[in-house]
PyMOL commands that place a pseudoatom at each C-alpha (Angstrom):
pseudoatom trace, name=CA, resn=UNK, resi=1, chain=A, elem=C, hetatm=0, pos=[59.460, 69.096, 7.694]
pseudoatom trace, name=CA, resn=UNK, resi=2, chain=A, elem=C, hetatm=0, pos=[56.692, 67.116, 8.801]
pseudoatom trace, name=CA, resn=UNK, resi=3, chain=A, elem=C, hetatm=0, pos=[53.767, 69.164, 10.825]
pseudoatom trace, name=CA, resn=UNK, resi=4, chain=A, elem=C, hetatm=0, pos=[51.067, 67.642, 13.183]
pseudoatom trace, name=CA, resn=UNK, resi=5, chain=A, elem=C, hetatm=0, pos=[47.837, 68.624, 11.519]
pseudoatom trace, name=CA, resn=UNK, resi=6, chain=A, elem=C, hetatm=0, pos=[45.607, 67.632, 14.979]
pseudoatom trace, name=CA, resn=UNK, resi=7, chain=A, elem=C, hetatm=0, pos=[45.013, 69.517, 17.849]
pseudoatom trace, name=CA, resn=UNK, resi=8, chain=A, elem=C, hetatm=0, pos=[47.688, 68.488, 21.014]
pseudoatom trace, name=CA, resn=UNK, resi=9, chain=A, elem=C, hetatm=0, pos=[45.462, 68.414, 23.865]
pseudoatom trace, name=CA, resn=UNK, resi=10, chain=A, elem=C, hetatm=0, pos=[47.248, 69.981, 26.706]
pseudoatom trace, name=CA, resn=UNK, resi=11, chain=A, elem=C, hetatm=0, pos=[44.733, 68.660, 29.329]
pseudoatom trace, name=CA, resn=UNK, resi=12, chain=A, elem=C, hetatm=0, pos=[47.053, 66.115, 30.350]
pseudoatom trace, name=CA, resn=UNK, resi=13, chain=A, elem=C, hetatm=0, pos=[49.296, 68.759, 31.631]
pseudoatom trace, name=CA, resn=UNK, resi=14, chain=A, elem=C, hetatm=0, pos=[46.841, 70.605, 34.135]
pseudoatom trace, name=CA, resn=UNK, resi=15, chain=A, elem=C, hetatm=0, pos=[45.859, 67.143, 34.989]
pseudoatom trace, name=CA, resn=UNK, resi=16, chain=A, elem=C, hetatm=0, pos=[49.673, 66.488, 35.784]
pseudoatom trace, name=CA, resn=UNK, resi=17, chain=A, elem=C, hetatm=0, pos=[49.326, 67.856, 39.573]
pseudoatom trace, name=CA, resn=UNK, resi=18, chain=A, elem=C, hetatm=0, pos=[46.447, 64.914, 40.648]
pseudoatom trace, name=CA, resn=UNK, resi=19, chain=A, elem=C, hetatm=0, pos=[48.231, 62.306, 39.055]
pseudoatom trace, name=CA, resn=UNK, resi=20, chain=A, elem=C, hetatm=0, pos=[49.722, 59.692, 41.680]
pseudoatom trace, name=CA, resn=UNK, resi=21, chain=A, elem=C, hetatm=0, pos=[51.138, 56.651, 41.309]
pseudoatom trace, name=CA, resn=UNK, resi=22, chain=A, elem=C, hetatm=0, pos=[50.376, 53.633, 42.324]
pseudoatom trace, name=CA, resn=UNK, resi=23, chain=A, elem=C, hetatm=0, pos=[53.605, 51.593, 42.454]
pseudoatom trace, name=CA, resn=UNK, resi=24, chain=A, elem=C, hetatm=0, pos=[55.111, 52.666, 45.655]
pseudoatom trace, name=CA, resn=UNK, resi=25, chain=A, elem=C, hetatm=0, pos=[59.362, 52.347, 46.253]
pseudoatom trace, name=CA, resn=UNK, resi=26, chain=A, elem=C, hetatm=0, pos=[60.716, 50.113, 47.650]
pseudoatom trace, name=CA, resn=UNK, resi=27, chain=A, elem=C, hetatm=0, pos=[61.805, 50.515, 51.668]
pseudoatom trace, name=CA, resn=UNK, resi=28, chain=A, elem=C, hetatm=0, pos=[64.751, 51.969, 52.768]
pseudoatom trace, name=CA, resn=UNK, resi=29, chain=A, elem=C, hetatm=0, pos=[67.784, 49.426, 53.649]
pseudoatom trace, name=CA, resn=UNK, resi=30, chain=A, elem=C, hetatm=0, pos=[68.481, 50.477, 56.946]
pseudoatom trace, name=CA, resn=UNK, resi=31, chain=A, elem=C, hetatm=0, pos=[72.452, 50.042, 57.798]
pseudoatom trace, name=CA, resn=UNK, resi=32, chain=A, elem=C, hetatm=0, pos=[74.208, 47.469, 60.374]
pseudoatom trace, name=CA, resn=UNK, resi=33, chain=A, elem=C, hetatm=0, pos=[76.255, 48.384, 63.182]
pseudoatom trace, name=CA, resn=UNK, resi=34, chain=A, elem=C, hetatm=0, pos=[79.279, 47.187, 60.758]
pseudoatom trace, name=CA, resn=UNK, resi=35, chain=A, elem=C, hetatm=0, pos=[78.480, 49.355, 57.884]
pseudoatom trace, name=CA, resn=UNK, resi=36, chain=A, elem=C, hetatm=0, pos=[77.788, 52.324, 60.387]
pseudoatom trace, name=CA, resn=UNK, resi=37, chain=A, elem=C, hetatm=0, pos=[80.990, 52.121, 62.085]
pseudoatom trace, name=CA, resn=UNK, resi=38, chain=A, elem=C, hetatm=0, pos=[82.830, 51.771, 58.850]
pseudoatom trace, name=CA, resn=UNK, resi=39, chain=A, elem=C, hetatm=0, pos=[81.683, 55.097, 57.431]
pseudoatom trace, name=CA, resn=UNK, resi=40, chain=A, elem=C, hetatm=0, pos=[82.420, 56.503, 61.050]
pseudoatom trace, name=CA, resn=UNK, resi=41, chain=A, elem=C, hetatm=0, pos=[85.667, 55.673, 60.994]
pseudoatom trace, name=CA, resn=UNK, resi=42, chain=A, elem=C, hetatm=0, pos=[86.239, 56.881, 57.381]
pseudoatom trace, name=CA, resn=UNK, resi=43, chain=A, elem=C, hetatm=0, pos=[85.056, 59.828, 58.265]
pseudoatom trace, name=CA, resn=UNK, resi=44, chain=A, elem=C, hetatm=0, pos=[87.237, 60.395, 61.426]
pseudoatom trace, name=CA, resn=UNK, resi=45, chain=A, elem=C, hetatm=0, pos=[90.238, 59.237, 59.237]
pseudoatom trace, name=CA, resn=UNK, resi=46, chain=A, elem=C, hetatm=0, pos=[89.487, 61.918, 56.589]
pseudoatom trace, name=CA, resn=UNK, resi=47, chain=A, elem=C, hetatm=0, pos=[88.792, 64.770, 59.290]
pseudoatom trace, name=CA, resn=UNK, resi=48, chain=A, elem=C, hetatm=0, pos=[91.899, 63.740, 61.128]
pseudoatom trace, name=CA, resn=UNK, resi=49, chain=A, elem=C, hetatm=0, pos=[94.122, 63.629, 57.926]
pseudoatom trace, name=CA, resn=UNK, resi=50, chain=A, elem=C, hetatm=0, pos=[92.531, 67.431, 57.153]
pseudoatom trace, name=CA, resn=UNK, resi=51, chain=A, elem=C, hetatm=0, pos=[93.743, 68.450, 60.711]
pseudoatom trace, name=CA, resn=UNK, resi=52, chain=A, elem=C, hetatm=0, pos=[96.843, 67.039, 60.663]
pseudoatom trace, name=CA, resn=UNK, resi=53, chain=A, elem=C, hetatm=0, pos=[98.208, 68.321, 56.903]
pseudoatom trace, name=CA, resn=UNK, resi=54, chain=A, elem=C, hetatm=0, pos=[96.553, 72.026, 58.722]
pseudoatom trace, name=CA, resn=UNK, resi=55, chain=A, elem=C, hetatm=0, pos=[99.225, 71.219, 61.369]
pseudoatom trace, name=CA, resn=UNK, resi=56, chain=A, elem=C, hetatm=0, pos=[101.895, 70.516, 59.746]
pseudoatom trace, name=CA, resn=UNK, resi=57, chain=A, elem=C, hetatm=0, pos=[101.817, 73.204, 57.082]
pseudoatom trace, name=CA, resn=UNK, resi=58, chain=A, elem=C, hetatm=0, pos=[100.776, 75.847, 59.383]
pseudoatom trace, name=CA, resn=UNK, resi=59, chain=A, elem=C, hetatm=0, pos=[104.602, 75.855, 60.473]
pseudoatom trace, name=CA, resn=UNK, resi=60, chain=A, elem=C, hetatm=0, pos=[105.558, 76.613, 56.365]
pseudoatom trace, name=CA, resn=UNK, resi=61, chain=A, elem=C, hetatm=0, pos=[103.100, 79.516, 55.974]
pseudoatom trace, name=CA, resn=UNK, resi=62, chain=A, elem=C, hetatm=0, pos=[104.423, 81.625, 58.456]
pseudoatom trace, name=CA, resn=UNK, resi=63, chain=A, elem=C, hetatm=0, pos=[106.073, 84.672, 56.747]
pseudoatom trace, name=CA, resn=UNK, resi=64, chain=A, elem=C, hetatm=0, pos=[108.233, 86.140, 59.729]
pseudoatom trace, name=CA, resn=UNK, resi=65, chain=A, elem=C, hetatm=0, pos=[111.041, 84.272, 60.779]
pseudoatom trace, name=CA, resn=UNK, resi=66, chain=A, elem=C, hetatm=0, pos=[111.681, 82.821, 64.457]
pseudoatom trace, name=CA, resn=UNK, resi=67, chain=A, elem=C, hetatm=0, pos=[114.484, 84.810, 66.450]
pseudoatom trace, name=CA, resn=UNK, resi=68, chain=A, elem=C, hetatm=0, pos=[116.407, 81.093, 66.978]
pseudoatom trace, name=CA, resn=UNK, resi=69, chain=A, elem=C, hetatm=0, pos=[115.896, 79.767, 63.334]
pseudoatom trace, name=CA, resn=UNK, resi=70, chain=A, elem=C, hetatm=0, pos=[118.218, 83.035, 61.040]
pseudoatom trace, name=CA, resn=UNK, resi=71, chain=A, elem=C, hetatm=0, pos=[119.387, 81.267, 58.006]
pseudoatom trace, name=CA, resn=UNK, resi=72, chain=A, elem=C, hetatm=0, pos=[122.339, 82.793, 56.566]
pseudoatom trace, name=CA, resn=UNK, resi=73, chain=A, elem=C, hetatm=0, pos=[124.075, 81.792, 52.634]
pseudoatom trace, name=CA, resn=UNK, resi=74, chain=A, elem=C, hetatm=0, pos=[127.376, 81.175, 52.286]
pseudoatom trace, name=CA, resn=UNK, resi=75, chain=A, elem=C, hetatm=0, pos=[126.946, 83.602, 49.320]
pseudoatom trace, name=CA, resn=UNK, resi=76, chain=A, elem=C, hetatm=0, pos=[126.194, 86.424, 51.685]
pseudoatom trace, name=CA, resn=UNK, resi=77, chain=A, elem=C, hetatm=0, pos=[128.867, 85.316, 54.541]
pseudoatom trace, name=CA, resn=UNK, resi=78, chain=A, elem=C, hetatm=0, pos=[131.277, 87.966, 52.859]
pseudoatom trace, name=CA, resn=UNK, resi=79, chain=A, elem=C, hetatm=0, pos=[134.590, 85.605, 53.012]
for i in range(1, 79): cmd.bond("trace and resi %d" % i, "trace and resi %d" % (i + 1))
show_as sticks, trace
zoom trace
């Protein structure tokens, strides 16, 4: 619709890789010892809740069944 009848001047853009800036970020907040052990223990909670659903459904995955644990329906009892 409209069209830029000037020249763009791409100089800016091979100019891009020396640019710096001059406002610098601000420093890092370093954590306390509170803060630190709180994400430690998060962490241990969520790796120990990982482990222990692996435990307890390891038992349900197995395919074979144990020699002490035959189920047998009353369907199939042939009374």
């Amino acid at each position: 619709m409209f069209r830029r009848r000037e020249a763009v001047p791409f100089a800016f853009v091979a100019e891009a890789d020396r640019f710096r800036s001059n406002v610098t970020p601000p420093p890092r907040v370093r954590p306390s010892g509170s803060q630190l052990a709180g994400h430690t223990l998060i962490g241990l909670t969520v790796v120990a809740g990982l482990v222990g659903s692996l435990l307890f459904g390891l038992p349900a995955l197995e395919s074979g069944r144990a020699a002490g644990h035959s189920q047998q329906s009353e369907a199939s009892d042939g009374r």
